[in-house]
Structures are given as structure tokens and as C-alpha cells.
MARMARLO-719491 format. One record per residue: residue number from 1; x, y, z of N, C-alpha, C in turn. Coordinates in steps of 0.1 Angstrom, whole numbers, plus 5000, padded with zeros to 4 digits. Layout:
<drendrens>
NUM;X;Y;Z;X;Y;Z;X;Y;Z .
...
</drendrens>
This chain:
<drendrens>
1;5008;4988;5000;5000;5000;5000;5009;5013;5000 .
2;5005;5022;4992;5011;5032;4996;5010;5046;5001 .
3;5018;5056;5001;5015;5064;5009;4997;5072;5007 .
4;4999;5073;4995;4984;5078;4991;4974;5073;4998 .
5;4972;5058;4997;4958;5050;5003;4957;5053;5019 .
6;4971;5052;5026;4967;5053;5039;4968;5065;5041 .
7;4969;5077;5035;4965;5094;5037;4950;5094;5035 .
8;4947;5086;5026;4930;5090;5025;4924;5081;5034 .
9;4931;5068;5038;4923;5062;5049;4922;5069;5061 .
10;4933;5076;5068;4935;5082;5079;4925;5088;5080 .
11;4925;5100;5065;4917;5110;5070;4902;5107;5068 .
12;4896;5093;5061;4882;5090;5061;4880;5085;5074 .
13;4889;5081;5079;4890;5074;5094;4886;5087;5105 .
14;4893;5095;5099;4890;5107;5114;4878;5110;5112 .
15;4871;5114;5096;4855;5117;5093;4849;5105;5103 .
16;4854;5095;5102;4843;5087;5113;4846;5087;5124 .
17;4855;5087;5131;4858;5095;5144;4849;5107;5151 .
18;4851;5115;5141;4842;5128;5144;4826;5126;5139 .
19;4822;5118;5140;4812;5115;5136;4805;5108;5151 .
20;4813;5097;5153;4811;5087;5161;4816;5101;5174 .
21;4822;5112;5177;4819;5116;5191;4807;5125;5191 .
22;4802;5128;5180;4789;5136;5179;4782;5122;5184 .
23;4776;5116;5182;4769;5103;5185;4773;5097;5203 .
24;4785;5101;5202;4787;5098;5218;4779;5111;5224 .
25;4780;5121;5224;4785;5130;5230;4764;5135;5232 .
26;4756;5133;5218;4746;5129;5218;4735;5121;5228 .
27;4742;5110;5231;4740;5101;5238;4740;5105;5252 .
28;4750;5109;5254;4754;5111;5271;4743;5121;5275 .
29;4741;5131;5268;4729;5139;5270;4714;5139;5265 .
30;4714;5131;5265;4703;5123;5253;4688;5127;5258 .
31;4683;5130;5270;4672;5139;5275;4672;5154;5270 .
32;4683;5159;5270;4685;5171;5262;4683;5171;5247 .
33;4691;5163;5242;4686;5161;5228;4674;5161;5222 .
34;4667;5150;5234;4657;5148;5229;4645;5157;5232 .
35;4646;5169;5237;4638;5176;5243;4638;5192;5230 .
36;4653;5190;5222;4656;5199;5212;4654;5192;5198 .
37;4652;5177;5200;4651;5174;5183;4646;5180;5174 .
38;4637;5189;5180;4627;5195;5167;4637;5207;5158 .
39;4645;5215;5174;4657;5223;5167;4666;5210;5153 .
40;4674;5203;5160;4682;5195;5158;4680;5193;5138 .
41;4663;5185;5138;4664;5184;5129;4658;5199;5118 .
42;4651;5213;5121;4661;5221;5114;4667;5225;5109 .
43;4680;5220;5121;4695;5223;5115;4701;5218;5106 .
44;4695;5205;5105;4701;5196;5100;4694;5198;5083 .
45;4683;5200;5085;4677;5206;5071;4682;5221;5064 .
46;4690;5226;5068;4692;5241;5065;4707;5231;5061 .
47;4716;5223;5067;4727;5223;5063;4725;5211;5052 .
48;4716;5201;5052;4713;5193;5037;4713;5197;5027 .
49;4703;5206;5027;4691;5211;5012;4706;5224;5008 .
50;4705;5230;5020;4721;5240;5015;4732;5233;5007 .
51;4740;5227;5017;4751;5219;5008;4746;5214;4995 .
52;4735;5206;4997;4730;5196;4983;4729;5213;4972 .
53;4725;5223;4973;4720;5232;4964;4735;5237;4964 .
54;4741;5245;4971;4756;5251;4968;4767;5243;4966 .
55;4771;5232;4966;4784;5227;4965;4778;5213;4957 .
56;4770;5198;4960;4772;5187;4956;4760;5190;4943 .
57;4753;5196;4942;4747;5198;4926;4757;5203;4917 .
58;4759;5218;4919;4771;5223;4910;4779;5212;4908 .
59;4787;5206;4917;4802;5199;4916;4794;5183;4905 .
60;4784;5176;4908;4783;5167;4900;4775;5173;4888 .
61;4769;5183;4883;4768;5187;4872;4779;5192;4864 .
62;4791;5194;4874;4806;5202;4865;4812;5184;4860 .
63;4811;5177;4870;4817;5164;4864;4809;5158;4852 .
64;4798;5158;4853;4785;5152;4843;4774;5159;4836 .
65;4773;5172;4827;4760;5177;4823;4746;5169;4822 .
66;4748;5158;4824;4739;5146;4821;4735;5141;4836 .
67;4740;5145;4848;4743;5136;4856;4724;5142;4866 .
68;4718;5153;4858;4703;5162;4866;4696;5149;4865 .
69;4694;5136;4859;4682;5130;4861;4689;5120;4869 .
70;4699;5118;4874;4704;5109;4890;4700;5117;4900 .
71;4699;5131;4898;4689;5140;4911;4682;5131;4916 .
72;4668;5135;4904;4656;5129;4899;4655;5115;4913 .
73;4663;5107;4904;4665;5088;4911;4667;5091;4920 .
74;4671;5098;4930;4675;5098;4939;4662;5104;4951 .
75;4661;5113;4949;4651;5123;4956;4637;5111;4954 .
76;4632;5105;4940;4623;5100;4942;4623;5086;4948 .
77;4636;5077;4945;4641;5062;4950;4641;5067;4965 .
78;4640;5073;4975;4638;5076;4988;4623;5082;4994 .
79;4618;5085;4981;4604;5086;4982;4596;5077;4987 .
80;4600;5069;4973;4594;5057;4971;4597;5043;4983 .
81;4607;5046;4988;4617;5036;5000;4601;5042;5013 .
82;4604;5056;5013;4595;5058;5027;4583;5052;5025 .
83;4575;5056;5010;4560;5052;5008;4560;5034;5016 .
84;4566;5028;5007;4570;5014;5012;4574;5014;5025 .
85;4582;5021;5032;4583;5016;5046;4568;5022;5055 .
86;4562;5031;5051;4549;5031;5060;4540;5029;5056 .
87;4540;5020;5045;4523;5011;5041;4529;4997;5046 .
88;4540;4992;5047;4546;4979;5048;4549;4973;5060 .
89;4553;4985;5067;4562;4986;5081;4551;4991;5093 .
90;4556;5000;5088;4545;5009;5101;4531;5008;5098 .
91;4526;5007;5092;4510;5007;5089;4504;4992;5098 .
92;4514;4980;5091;4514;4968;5098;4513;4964;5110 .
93;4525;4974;5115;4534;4973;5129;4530;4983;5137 .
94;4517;4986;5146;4513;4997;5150;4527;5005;5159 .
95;4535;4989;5168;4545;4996;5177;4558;5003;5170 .
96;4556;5005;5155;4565;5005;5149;4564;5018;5137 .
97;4552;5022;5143;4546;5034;5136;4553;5046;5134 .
98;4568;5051;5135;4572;5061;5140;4585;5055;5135 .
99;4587;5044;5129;4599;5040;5124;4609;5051;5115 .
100;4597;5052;5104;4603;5059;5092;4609;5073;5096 .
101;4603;5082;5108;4618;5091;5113;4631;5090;5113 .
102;4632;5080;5114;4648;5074;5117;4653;5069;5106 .
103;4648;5060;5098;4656;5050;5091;4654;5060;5076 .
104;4646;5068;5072;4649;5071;5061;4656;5081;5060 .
105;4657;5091;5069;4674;5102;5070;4683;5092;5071 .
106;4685;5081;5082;4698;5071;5081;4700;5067;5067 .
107;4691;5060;5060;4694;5055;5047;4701;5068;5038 .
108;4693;5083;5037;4702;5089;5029;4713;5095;5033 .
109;4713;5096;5049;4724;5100;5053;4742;5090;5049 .
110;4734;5075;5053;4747;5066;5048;4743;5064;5040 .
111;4743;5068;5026;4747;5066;5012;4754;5077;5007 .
112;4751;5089;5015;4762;5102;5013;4774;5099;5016 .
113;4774;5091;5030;4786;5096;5032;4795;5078;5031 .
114;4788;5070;5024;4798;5062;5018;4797;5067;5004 .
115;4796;5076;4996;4800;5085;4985;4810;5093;4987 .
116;4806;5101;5003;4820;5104;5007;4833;5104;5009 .
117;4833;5088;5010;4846;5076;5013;4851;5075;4992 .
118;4843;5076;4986;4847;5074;4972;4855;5089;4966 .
119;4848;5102;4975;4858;5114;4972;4874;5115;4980 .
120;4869;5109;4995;4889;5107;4997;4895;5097;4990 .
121;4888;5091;4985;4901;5083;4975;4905;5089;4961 .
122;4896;5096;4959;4895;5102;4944;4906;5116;4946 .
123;4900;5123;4953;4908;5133;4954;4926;5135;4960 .
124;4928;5128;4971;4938;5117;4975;4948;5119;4961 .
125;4944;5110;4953;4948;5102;4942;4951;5115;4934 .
126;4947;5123;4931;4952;5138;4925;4966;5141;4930 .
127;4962;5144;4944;4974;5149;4952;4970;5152;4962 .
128;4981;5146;4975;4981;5148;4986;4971;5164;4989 .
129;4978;5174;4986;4971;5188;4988;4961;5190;4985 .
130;4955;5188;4971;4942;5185;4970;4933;5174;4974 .
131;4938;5166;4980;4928;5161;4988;4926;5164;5003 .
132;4938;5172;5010;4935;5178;5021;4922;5190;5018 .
133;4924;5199;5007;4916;5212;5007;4897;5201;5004 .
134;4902;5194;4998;4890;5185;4993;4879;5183;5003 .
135;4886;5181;5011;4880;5170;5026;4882;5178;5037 .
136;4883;5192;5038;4883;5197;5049;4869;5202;5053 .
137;4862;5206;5048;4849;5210;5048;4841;5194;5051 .
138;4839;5185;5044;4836;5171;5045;4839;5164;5064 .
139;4848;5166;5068;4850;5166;5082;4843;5172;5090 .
140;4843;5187;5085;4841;5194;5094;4821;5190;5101 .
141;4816;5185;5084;4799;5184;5089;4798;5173;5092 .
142;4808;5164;5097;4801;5146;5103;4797;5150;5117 .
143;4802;5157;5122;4796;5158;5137;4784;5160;5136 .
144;4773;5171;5133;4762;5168;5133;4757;5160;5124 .
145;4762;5149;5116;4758;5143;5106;4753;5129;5120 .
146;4762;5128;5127;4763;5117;5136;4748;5120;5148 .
147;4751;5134;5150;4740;5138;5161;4726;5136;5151 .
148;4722;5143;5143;4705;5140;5143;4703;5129;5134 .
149;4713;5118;5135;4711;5101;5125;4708;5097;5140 .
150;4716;5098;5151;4707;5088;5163;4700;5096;5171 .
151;4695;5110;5168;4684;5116;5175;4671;5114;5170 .
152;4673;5113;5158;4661;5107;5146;4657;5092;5145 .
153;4666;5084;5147;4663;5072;5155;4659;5066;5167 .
154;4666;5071;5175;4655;5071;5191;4642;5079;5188 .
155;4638;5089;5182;4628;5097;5179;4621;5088;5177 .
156;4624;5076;5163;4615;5068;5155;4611;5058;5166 .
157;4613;5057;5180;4607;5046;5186;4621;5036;5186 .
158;4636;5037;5181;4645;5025;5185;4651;5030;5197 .
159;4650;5016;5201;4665;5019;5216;4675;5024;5216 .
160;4678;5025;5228;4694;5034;5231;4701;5028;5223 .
161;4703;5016;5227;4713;5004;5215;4714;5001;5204 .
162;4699;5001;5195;4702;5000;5185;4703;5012;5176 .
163;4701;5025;5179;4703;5035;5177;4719;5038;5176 .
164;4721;5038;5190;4739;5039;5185;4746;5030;5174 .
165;4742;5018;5178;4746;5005;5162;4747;5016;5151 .
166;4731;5017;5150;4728;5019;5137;4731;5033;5126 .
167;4734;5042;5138;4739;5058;5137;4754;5053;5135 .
168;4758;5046;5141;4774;5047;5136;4781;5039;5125 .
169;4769;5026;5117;4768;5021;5110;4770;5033;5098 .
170;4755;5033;5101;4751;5044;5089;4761;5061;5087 .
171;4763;5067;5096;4771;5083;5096;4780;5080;5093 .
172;4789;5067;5102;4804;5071;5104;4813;5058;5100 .
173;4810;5048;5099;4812;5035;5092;4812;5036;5073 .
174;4805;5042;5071;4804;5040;5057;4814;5048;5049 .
175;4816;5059;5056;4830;5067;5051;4846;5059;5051 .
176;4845;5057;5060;4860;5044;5056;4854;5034;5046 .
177;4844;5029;5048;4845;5017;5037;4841;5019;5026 .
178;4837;5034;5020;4834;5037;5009;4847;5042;5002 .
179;4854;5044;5009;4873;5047;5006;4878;5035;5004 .
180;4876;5021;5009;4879;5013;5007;4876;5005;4997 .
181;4864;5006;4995;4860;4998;4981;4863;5004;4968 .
182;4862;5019;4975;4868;5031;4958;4878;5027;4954 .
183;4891;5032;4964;4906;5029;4959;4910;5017;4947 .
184;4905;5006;4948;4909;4997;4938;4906;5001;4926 .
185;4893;5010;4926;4885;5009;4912;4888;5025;4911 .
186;4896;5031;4915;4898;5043;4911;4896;5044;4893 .
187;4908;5038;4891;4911;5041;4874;4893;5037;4866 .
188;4883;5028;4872;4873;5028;4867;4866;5037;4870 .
189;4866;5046;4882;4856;5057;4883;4857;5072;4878 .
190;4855;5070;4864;4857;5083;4860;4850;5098;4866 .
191;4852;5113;4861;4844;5121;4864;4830;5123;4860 .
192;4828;5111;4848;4807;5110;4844;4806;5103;4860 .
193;4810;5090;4859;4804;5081;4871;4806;5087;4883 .
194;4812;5099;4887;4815;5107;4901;4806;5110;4902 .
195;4801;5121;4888;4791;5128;4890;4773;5123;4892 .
196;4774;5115;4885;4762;5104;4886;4759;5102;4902 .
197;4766;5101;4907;4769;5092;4922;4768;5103;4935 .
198;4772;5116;4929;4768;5127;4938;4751;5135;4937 .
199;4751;5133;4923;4739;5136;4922;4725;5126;4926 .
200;4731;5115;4925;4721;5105;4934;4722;5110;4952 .
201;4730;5110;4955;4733;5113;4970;4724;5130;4975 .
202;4728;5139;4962;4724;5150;4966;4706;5149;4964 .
203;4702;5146;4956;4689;5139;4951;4686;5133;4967 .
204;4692;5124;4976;4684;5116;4986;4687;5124;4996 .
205;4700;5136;4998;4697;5146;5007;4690;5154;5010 .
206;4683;5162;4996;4673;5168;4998;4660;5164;4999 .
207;4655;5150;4993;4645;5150;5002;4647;5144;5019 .
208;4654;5139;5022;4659;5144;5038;4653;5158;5044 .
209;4661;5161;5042;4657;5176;5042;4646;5184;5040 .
210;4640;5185;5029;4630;5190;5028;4616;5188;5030 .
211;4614;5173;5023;4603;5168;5027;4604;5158;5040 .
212;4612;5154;5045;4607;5144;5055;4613;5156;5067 .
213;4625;5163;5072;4627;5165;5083;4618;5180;5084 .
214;4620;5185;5075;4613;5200;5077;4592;5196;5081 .
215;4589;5191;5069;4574;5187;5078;4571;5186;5089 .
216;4584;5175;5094;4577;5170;5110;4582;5179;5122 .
217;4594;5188;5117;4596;5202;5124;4582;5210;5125 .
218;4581;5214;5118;4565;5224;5114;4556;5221;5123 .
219;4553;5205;5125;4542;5199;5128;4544;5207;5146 .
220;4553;5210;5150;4558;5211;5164;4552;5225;5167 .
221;4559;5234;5158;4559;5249;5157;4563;5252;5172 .
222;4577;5248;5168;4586;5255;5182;4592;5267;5181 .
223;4599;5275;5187;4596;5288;5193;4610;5296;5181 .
224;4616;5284;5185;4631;5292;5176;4636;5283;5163 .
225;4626;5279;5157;4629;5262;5148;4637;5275;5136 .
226;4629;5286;5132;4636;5295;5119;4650;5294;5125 .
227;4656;5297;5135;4666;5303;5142;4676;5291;5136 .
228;4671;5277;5146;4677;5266;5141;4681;5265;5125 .
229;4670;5270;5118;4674;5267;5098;4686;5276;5093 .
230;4682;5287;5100;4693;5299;5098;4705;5289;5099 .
231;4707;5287;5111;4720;5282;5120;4725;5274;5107 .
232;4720;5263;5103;4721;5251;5096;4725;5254;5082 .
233;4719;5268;5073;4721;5272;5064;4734;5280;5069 .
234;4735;5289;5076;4748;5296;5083;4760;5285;5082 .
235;4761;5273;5085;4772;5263;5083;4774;5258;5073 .
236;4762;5253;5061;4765;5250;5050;4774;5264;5038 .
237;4770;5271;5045;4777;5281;5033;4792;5283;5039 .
238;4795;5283;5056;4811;5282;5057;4813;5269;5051 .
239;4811;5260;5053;4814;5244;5045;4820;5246;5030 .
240;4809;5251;5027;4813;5257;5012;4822;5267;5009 .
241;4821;5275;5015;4834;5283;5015;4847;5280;5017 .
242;4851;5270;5026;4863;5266;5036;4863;5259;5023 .
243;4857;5247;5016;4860;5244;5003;4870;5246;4991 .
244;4860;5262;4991;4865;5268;4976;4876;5279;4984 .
245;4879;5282;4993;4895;5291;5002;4904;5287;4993 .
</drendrens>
């Protein structure tokens, strides 16, 4: 192996590090959390639908002009995932009614950010420098990527336990192993297929974001939820910025 693979493992490694103390750190105060989710998940919608519109649309449309109807698949293939999970799941399963909070941000959450793991290898592979400037912004948003994947899951009705599993599965697990599976096939993944694969991802972040976490925000009409979107839009644009510096 050489120096290249284990620079971009390190640093997909620390993305899940930082990921996984948001999720600890979640946990330990987890009455609190759970008392602000409604914030939590505006934040978390101002920094999705943001990033997805300023940085991963642009960037897989610069890779792909073709790549707008993987949006499409994407936004609607998670549509279609929830319709099915609450005529199938929860409709079925009265105790289970409350599932789809959880599991359908996890699902688009971990397919981002094992896309994620396919940009530190990609960019890596350019050059050491450009893959630090790459992935500095990309670090910086796993922390709350970690916090509202297991606040949204205890939300849905799962346990302490399988919440943490499944939040660290999904946020912070899939970024190393999506670096891992990339690196071999680097030379096969060109800039069409990058772009394809971001625009699927940005496609399942926004509906995250828009249609499933912002609705059930509203439903609350808590006192400072705008404040929270601000906040969440306020970080996606340093993200973006610390990016293009």
C-alpha cells in the first residue's frame, strides 16, 4: 500500500471518528437532545438542502451535464423507500409506527457519506494537497451528521442500543468503507460516474431535508425552529466556503 491510500484512509478514518463523538457525546445527554430534536432536525435541514444546492449539485453537474436526472432517482428512489416503509412497516406494525423518522434520513444519510469515502480516494489520488483542501469541509459536517442520524432514530421509537449500532453504521462506518471499496476501482471511476453518484446522493439529501425532516419540524411549531434553519444554512455556506478558500 502506499502512501496515498493510507492518507486518504486516515483521513476518512477521522470523518468517522468525528462522527462517532457527535453520537457519543449525543447520547450522554440524550434527555437534552431529545427535548431539542425539533431544533436538531432544522439544523440539520438548512445544512442538507444547503450543501445539496451550493456545492454537491454544482460539483456533479461540473463532472457530468447529464448527471440532473440521477437527482431525479434519487430524491424519488427515497420517496418511494418511505411510501413502502409506512404502508409495509409501520401501517402493519402499529409499535412501529414512528419508524420511518429514523431510518429514512439514516438511509440517505449513509449513502452520502459512503460517496463520501469514494471522494477521499478520488481526490487523494490527484494529490496529497488537493485532497486535504477536498475534505476539509467534508469533516468538518460529520459531527452533526452523527448527532441528528441517532436523534432521529431514538425519535422513531429504537432503543438506546440500536440507535447507537445503527447511527454509527450508517454516519460514520460507511465513510472508511466507501474509501475502501473506491481505491481499487479508482482508474474505473471516472468524472461521468463521480458525478452520477453525487447527484444520486444530493437527490436523497434533499429529500431528507426538505420533505421528510422540515414537515415534521412544522408539525411542532417550536419557538426558535427559523433560528435553528438559519443556523444550519449559516454552516453550510462556511462548508462551502472553507471548500473553495
Amino acid at each position: 500500500m502506499d502512501n496515498t491510500f493510507w492518507t486518504a484512509f486516515a483521513t476518512s478514518s477521522l470523518a468517522a471518528v468525528v462522527t462517532s463523538v457527535g453520537i457519543y457525546t449525543i447520547r450522554k445527554y440524550v434527555d437534552w437532545g431529545q427535548r431539542n430534536t425539533t431544533y436538531f432536525m432544522c439544523f440539520a435541514a438548512g445544512v442538507l438542502i444547503s450543501a445539496s444546492f451550493l456545492h454537491i449539485i454544482p460539483k456533479a453537474l461540473s463532472m457530468n451535464p447529464n448527471s440532473a436526472i440521477y437527482l431525479l432517482i434519487g430524491y424519488f428512489g427515497l420517496h418511494l423507500f418511505n411510501r413502502y416503509l409506512t404502508a409495509f412497516v409501520c401501517q402493519r406494525n402499529p409499535e412501529k409506527e414512528q419508524y420511518g423518522i429514523g431510518i429514512v434520513p439514516m438511509m440517505g444519510i449513509g449513502f452520502h457519506s459512503f460517496i463520501d469515502g469514494f471522494i477521499y480516494s478520488i481526490s487523494f489520488s490527484v494529490s496529497v494537497f488537493t485532497g486535504f483542501l477536498a475534505t476539509t469541509g467534508m469533516v468538518l459536517h460529520e459531527f452533526p451528521e452523527g448527532i441528528i442520524t441517532y436523534l432521529l432514530l431514538r425519535r422513531g421509537g429504537f432503543s438506546d442500543r440500536k440507535a447507537m449500532i445503527l447511527s454509527l453504521f450508517a454516519a460514520a462506518f460507511t465513510t472508511p468503507l466507501g474509501m475502501l471499496v473506491s481505491y481499487p476501482l479508482i482508474s474505473g471511476i471516472n468524472q461521468t460516474i463521480l458525478g452520477d453518484l453525487l447527484a444520486l446522493s444530493a437527490g436523497a439529501l434533499i429529500y431528507v431535508g426538505a420533505t421528510h425532516l422540515l414537515p415534521k419540524a412544522e408539525e411542532e411549531h417550536k419557538k426558535y425552529s427559523v433560528v435553528a434553519l438559519a443556523g444550519g444554512i449559516l454552516v453550510a455556506v462556511i462548508i462551502v466556503l472553507s471548500k473553495s478558500a
